[in-house]
C-alpha positions in Angstrom: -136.2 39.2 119.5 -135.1 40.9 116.3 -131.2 40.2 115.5 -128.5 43.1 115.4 -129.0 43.9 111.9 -132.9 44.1 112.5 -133.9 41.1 111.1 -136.0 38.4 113.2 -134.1 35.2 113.8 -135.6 31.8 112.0 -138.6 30.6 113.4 -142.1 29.6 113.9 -144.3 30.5 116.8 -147.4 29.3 115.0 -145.6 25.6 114.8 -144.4 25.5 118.6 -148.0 26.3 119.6 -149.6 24.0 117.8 -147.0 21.8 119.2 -148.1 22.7 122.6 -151.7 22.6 122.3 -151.4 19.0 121.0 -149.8 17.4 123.9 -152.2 19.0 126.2 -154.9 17.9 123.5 -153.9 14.2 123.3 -151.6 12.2 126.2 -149.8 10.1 123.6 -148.5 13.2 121.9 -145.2 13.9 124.4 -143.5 10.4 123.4 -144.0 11.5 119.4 -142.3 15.2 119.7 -139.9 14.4 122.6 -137.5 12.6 120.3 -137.2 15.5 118.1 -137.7 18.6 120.4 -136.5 19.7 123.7 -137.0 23.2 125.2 -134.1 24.7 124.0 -135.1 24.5 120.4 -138.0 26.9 121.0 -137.8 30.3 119.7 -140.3 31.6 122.4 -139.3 31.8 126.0 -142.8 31.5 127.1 -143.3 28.4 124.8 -140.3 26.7 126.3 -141.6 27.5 130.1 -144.3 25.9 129.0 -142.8 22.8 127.5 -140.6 22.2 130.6 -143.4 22.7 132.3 -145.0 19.8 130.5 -142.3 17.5 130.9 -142.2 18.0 134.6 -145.8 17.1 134.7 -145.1 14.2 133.3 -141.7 13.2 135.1 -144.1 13.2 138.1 -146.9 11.1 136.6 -149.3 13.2 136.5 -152.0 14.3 133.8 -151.2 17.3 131.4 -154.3 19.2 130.3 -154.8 23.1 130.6 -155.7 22.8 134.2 -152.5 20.8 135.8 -150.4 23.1 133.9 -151.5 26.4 135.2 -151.6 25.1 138.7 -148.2 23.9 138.0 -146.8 26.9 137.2 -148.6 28.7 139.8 -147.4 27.1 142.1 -143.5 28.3 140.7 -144.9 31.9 140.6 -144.0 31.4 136.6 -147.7 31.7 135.4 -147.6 35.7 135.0 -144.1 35.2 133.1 -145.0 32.7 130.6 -148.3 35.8 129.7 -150.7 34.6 132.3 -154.0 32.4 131.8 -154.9 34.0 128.5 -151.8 33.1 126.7 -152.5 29.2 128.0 -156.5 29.7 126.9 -154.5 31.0 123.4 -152.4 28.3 122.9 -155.4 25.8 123.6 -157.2 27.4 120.7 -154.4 26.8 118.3 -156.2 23.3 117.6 -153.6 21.8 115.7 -154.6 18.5 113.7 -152.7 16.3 116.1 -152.1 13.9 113.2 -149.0 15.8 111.6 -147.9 16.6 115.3 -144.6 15.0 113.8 -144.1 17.8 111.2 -144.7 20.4 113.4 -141.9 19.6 115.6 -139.7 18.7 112.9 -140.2 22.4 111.6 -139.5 23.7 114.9 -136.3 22.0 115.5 -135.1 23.2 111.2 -135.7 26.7 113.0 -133.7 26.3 115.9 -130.8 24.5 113.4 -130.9 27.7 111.4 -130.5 30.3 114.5 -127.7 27.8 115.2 -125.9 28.5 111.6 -127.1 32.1 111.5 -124.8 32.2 114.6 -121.6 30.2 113.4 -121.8 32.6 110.4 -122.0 35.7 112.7 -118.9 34.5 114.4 -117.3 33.8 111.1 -118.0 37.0 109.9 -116.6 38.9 113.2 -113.3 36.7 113.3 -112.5 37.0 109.8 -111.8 41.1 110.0 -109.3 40.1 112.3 -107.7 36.6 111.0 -104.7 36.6 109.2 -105.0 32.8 109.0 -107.7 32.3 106.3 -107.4 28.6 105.8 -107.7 28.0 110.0 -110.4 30.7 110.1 -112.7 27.8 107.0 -111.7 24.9 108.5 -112.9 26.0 112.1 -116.3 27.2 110.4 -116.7 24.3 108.9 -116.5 22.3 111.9 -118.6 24.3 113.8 -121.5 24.0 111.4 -120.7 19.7 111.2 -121.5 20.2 114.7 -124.4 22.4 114.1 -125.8 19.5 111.8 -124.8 16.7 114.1 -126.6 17.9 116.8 -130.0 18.6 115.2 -130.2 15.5 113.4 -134.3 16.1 112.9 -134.7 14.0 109.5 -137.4 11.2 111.7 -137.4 7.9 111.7 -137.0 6.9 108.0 -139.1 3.8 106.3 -137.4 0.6 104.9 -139.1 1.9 101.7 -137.3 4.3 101.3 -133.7 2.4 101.3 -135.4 -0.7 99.2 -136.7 1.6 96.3 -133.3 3.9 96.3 -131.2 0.3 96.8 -133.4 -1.7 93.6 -133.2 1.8 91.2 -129.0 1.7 91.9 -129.0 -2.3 91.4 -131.0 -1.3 87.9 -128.7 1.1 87.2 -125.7 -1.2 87.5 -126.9 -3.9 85.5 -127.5 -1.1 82.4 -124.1 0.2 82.6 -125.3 3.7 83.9 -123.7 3.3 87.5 -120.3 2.3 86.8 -116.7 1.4 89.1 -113.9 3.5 88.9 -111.5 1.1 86.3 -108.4 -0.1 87.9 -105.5 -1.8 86.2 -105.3 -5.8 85.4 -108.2 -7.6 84.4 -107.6 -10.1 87.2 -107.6 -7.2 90.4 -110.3 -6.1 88.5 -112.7 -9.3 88.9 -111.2 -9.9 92.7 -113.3 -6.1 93.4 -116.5 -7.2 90.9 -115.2 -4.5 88.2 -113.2 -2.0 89.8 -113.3 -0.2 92.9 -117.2 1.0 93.6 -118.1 3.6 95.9 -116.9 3.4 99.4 -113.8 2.4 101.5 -110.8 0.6 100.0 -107.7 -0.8 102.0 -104.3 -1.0 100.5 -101.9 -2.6 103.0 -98.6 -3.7 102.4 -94.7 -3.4 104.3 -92.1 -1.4 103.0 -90.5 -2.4 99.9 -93.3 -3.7 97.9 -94.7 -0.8 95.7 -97.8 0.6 97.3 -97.4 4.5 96.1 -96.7 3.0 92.3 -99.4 0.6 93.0 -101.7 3.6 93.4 -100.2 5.7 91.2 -100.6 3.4 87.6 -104.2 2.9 89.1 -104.8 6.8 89.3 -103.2 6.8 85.6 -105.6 4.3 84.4 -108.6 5.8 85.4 -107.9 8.8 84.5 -107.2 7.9 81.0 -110.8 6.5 81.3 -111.9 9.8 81.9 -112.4 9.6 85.9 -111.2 12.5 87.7 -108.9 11.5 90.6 -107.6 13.2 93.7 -104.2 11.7 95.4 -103.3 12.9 98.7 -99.9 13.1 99.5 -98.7 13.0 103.2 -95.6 10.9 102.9 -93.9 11.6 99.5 -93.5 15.3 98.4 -95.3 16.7 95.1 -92.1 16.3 93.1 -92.0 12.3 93.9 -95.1 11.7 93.0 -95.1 13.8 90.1 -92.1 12.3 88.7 -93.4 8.7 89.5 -96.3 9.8 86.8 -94.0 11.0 83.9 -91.9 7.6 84.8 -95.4 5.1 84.6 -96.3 7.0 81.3 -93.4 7.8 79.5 -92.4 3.7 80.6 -89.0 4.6 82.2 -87.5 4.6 85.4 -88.5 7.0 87.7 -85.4 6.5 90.2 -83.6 7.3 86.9 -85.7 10.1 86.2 -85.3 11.4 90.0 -81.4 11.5 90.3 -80.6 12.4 86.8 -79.5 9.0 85.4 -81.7 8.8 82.6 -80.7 8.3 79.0 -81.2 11.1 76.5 -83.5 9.1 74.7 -85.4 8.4 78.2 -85.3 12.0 79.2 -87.1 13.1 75.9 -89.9 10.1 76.2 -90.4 11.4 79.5 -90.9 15.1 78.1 -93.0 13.8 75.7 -95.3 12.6 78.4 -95.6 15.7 80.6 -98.4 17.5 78.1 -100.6 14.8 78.3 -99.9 13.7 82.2 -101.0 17.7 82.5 -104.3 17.0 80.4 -105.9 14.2 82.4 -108.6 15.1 85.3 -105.7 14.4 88.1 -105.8 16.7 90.8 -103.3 16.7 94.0 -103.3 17.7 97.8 -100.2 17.6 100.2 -99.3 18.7 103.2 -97.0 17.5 105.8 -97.2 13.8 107.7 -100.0 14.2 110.9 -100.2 17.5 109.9 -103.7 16.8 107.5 -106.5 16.0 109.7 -109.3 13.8 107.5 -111.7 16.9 108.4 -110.3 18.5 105.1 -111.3 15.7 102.9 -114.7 16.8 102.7 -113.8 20.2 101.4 -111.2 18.8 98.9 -114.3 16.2 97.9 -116.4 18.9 97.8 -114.0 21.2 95.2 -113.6 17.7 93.1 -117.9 17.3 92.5 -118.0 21.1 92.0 -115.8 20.7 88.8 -117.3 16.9 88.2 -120.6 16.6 89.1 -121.3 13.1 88.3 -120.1 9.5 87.2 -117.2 7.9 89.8 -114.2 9.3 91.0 -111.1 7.8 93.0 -109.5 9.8 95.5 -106.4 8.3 97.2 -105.3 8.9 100.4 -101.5 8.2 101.2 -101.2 7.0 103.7 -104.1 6.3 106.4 -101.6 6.0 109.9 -100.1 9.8 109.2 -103.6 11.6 109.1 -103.1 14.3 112.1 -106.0 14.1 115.0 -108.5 16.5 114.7 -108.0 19.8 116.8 -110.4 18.9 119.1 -109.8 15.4 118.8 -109.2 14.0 122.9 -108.5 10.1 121.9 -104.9 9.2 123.0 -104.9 6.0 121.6 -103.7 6.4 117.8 -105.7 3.1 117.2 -108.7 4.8 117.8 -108.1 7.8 116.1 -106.8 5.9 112.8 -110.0 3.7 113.3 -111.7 7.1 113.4 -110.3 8.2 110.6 -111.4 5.1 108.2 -115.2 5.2 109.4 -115.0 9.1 108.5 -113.5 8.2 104.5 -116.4 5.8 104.4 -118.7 7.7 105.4 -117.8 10.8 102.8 -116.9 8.1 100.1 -120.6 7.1 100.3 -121.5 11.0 100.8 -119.8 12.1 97.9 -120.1 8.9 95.4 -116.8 8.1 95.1 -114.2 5.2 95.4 -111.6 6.3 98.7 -108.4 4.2 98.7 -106.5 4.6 102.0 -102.7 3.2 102.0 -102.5 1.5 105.3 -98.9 0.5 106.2 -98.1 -2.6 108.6 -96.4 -3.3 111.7 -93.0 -4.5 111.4 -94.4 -7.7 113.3 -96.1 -8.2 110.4 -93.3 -8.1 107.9 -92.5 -12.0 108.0 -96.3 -12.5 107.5 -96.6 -10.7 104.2 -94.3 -13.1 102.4 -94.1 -16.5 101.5 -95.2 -17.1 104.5 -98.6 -16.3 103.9 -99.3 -18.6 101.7 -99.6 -21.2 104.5 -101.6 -19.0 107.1 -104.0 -17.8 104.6 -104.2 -20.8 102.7 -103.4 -19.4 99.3 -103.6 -21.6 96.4 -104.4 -22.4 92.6 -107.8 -24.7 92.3 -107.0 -25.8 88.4 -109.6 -24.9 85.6 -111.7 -27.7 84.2 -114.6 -28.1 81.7 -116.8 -26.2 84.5 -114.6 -23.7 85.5 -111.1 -21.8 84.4 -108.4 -21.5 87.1 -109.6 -20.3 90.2 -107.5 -18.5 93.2 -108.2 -19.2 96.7 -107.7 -17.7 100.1 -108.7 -20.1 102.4 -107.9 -18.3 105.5 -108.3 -14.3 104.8 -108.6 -13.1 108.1 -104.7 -14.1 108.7 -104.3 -11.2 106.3 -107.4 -8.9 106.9 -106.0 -7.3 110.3 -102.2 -7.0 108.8 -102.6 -3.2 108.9 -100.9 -1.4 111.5 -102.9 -0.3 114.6 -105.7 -2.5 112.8 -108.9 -3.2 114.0 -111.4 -0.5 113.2 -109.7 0.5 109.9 -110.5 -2.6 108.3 -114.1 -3.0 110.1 -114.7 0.4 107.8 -113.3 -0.8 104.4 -115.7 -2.5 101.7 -112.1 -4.2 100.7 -108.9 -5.1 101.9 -106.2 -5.6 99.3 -102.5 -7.3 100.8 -99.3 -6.8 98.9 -97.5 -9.9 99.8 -94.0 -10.2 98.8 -92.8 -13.6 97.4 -89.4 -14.4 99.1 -88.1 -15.7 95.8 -87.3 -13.1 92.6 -88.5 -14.0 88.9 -86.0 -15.2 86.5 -85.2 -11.8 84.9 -84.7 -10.8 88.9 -87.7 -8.9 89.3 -90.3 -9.2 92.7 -93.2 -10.8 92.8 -96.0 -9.7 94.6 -99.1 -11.6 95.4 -102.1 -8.8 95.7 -104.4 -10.9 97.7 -108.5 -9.3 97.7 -108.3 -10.4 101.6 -111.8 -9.0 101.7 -114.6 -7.8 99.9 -118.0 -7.1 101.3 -119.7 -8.4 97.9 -117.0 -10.7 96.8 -115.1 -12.5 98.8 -111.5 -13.1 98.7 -109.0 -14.0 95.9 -105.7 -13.2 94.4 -103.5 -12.4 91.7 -99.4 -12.5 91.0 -97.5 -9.5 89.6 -94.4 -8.6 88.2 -92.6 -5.2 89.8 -90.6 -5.2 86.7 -87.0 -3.2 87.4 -89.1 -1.9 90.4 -90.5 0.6 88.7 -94.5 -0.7 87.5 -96.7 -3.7 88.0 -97.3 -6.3 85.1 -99.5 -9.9 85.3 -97.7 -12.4 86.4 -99.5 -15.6 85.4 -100.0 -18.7 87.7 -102.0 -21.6 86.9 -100.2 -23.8 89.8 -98.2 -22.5 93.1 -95.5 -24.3 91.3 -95.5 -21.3 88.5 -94.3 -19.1 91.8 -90.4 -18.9 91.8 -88.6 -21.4 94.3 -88.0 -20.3 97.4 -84.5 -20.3 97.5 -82.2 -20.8 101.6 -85.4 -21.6 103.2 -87.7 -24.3 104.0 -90.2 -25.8 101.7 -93.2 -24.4 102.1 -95.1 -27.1 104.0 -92.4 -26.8 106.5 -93.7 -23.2 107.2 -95.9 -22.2 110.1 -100.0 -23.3 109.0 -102.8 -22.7 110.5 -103.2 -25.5 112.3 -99.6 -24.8 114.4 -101.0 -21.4 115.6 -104.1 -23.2 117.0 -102.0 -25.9 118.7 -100.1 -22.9 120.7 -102.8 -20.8 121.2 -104.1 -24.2 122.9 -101.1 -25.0 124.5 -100.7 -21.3 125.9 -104.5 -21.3 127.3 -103.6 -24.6 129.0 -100.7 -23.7 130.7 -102.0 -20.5 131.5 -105.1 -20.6 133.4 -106.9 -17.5 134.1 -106.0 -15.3 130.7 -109.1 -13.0 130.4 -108.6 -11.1 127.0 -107.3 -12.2 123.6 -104.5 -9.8 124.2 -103.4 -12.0 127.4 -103.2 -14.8 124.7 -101.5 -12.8 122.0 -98.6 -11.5 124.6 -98.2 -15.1 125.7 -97.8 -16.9 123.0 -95.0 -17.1 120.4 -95.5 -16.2 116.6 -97.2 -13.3 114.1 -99.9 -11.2 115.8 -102.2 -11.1 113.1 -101.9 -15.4 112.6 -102.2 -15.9 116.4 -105.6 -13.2 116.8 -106.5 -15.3 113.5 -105.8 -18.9 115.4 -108.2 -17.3 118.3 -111.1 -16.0 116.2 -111.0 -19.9 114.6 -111.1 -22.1 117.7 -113.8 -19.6 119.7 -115.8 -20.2 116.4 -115.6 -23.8 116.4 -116.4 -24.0 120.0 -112.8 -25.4 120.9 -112.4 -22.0 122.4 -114.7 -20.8 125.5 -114.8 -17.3 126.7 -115.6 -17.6 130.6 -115.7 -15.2 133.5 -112.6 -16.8 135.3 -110.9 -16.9 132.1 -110.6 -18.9 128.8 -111.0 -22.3 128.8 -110.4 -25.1 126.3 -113.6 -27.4 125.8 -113.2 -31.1 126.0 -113.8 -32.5 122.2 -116.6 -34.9 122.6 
């Protein structure tokens, strides 16, 4: 039936017959082309009668030829509507080469997509003479067409040939220096990520107080000094903020100075100085109110950034992950699922688009205690000294004590290719400066480590080296460090609380009833249900006798 404007709609009758004549040609061919059509994706009303018809027939068990079919719909009094016997006898003689049966539905459901878009860009079309909302009026479209591509996923089944030749050509490319990471500052962070950060997901998580928006910020400076183009995404601090934090981190002063007007003349005019150049690197910026930016508008904004640079990596920061708004149409209630949702969607895009997505993630205030000293114990962070084989090596025993410190964690950091902590040491340097430990808690392809930095005047990160814990500053009015909380503890109450709680059914029952950090009792769990200590039974958890 021709469209409004004359023009016949996408399709192919020839392809739907040939469909049709196939299954009744051959019995195996319904289970190839019912994966990829059903009867709404055909363009002819008499071809989808008939392919319902065909699926009846077989819902029933019996035969489908020429014969069963037109009894069939005989029987319905759907015979004459569908063009009678000739139209059957027509689509018989179609002879198709069952062989590429595949591709002939496959080109039947690309039709039936593109009716679907020629429709969301009708509707675009009629709203927009009356819209007065522009932005609203894209972003639905958009949507609407995601949904459009969702649903007709008609690609096939793919071969593992495919991925292995596409993965070896990428690995090639690596090793030649043609596929490269986006460069992030200090050498040592650097290694922890195998280079930088490479395409995909990226977790910053840290408490309040420990620099997360200047950590970000010198690393968007860096690379784009290298040349990488950069998108931060503002949801917390306003453009001014974070604009002024990049004149401070250039120009080397103090941005609190800069902010309130404190600055020295001399500092004033380096920061002046700095603005030109600031203004020439391939930084670009997008802010809008907190949970008022659903991730939905990433893609456009990634989509805008590979317009104006094609190719090589790219870092896009996103600041911060537990403020992204729902989507409009969004019906989870639980804002652990829809931050969880969130994470899988930048990953999914990072890979899309080729880039390097770095989502602050802040952390309960449970959690606070936990990224501290503290952690050092739980984790089991420590110095392994270099030797003849080996220089000085950094290890996190225990990185899943840190690996779920985000807030509403969970899915968030199932989705990240790493998880970077900031942990703040208890104890200040000697000029009176904090330390932070950035702790690589995980990283799909290399493992966990950490480094020591110095937020010097609280304004920017510098290397702060440690060949032994005992480099750390002392912890000054509170216990020695073995006296803190290890492992071990948390496993003797999450015992203890089992035992004198018979019947708990979930790791949340064990959580709520035992005393400590959230993330180092779940951790505790996780360990003794490894080890078999730890049983998981219909009537509850139960602790297994050690033989």
């Amino acid at each position: 039936m021709p469209s409004d404007d004359g023009r016949i709609p996408p399709q192919d009758i020839a392809a739907e017959a040939a469909v049709l004549s196939a299954m009744l040609l051959s019995p195996d061919v319904l289970g190839r082309v019912s994966p990829i059509v059903s009867p709404e994706h055909f363009y002819s009303d008499a071809n989808t009668r008939i392919f319902e018809a065909i699926l009846a027939l077989s819902d029933a068990g019996r035969s489908i030829d020429i014969l069963t079919l037109r009894g069939w719909l005989e029987d319905r009094k759907c015979l004459q509507r569908v063009g009678g016997p000739s139209y059957l006898v027509e689509i018989l003689d179609a002879v198709p080469a069952v062989s590429n049966v595949e591709d002939y539905a496959i080109r039947i459901a690309q039709k039936h997509a593109l009716r679907q878009a020629v429709s969301v860009g009708k509707q675009l079309a009629a709203e927009a003479y009356s819209s007065i909302d522009a932005t609203t009026l894209l972003r639905q479209a958009i949507r609407d067409l995601e949904r459009v591509a969702d649903a007709n996923n008609i690609s096939g089944l793919g071969h593992m040939s495919d991925a292995t030749n596409m993965a070896t050509e990428r690995a090639k490319m690596r090793k030649k220096g043609d596929l490269i990471p986006v460069p992030i500052c200090h050498s040592d962070r650097a290694e922890a990520l195998g280079g930088g950060y490479w395409e995909g997901l990226h977790l910053l998580i840290s408490g309040t107080g420990a620099g997360k928006s200047q950590f970000v910020i010198e690393d968007i400076l860096h690379a784009a000094k290298a040349g990488v183009p950069c998108l931060y995404i503002g949801l917390e601090l306003d453009a001014e903020q974070v604009a002024i934090r990049f004149i401070a981190e250039e120009s080397k002063t103090s941005w609190s100075d800069l902010y309130l007007g404190k600055a020295s003349n001399k500092s004033f005019e380096k920061a002046e100085r700095a603005v030109p150049f600031i203004n020439s690197l391939p930084i670009y910026t997008e802010y809008s109110r907190p949970r008022d930016w659903p991730v939905s508008r990433l893609e456009p904004a990634l989509m805008r950034l590979r317009q104006r640079h094609p190719t090589g990596p790219a870092l896009v920061v996103l600041d911060y992950l537990q403020i992204v708004a729902p989507e409009p149409d969004e019906r989870r209630s639980d804002i652990r699922d829809h931050v969880g949702a969130a994470a899988y969607m930048c990953r999914a895009l990072a890979v899309k688009y080729q880039c390097a997505i770095v989502a602050v993630s802040s952390t309960a205030r449970s959690n606070y205690v936990e990224l501290s000293g503290n952690a050092v114990k739980t984790a089991g962070i420590k110095v392994i000294p270099g030797n003849v084989n080996h220089g000085v090596r950094r290890i996190v025993a225990v990185p899943d004590a840190l690996v779920g410190a985000g807030k509403e964690s969970g899915e968030i950091e199932a989705a990240a290719d790493s998880v970077t902590v900031l942990v703040k040491w208890p104890s200040l340097s000697d000029q009176g400066n904090r330390i932070v430990l950035v702790v690589t808690a995980k990283g799909r392809a290399t493992g966990a480590s950490w480094c020591a930095l110095e937020h010097v005047w609280g304004t920017r990160f510098v290397p702060y080296p440690v060949t032994a814990m005992d480099d750390l500053p002392a912890i000054k009015g509170k216990e020695p460090s073995s006296k803190l909380d290890t492992a071990e503890d948390y496993e003797a109450r999450v015992l203890e609380t089992v035992r004198d709680n018979p019947g708990l059914r979930s790791k949340k029952d064990i959580e709520t009833n035992t005393k400590g950090r959230a993330v180092a009792i779940r951790s505790a769990v996780e360990t003794l249900l490894a080890r078999g200590t730890l049983l998981a039974t219909t009537s509850g958890f139960v602790i297994v006798p050690s033989s």
